[in-house]
C-alpha positions, 0 to 999 in steps of 0.5 A, a space after each residue: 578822842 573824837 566827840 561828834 556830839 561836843 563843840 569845839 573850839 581851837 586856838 592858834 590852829 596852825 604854825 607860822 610855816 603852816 600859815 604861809 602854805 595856806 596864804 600862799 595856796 588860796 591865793 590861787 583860787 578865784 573868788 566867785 559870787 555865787 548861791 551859798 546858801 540855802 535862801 535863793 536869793 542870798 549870795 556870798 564870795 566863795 573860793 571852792 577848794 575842793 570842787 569841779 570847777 577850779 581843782 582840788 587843792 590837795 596841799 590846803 586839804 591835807 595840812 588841815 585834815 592832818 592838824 584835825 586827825 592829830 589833835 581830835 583822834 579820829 580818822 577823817 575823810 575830806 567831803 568839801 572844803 571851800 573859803 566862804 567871804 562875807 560883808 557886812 550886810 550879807 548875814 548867813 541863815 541858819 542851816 545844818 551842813 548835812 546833805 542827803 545823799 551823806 552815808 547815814 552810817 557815818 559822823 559828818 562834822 563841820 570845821 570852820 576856820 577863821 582865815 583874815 589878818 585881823 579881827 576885833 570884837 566890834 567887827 562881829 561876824 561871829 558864828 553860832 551853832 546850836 547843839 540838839 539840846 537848845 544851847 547856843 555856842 558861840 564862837 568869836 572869829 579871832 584870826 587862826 582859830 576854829 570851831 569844829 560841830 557835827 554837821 547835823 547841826 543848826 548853826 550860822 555865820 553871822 555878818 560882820 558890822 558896819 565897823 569892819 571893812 574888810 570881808 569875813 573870811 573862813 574856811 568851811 572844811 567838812 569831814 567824814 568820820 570814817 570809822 
């Protein structure tokens, strides 16, 4: 069952067959160099799966939504779901995911999911999330894993290194938990 206060990490999220939906799917939407943060001046590649602009991709948000229900025990409601692309040099801010016009009465939590080929510890580009109590979790953004927090939380996605040459690539999936 769903803890909105823990955080978590997942492993091998998707099967093979679930991969190749998701590889096939993304690549039909653009990526954009656009605001993504809260810092004006601070941009990042973004392909917007679930917005105005491009579409909803119904098949991307689905297989997740339906992997999280099934492994976390709750019932969940897609708010925004976006791929989020970083290089080196474009280092992430510390913020929180919650947004004031978000339904207080409900948990709101974040999934972020490491969507490259491939990753190395000297690449970097992990992320941090730090729970209200002042513990840092960090996660390693190993390929087909994924941390999942409360949206309230403060967290962050950092750069990749100066060793890497390809972009950092996650998705960013953020659920009501309807009750």
């Amino acid at each position: 069952m769903l803890d909105t206060s823990q955080v978590y990490k997942i492993d091998n999220l998707l099967n093979e067959e679930e991969l190749k939906v998701f590889e096939k799917y993304q690549d039909h939407y653009v990526w954009e160099f656009s605001n993504a943060t809260y810092d004006e001046g601070r941009h990042f590649w973004v392909k917007d799966f679930w917005g105005e602009k491009w579409g909803k991709c119904g098949v991307i948000e689905s297989g997740f939504r339906n992997k999280l229900q099934a492994l976390l025990g709750a019932n969940l409601e897609t708010v925004h779901m976006y791929l989020n692309g970083q290089a080196h040099g474009q280092c992430g801010d510390l913020h929180s995911d919650w947004k004031p016009e978000w339904d207080p009465a409900y948990d709101y939590i974040t999934m972020v999911y490491y969507a490259h080929k491939e990753w190395k510890p000297e690449y970097g580009g992990f992320t941090c999330v730090e729970t209200p109590d002042g513990t840092l979790h960090t996660a390693y953004p190993k390929p087909n894993s994924c941390v999942i927090f409360n949206s309230r939380y403060q967290h962050i996605g950092l750069e990749p290194t100066i060793h890497c040459k390809e972009m950092r690539i996650s998705l960013a999936h953020k659920f009501k938990v309807l009750k």
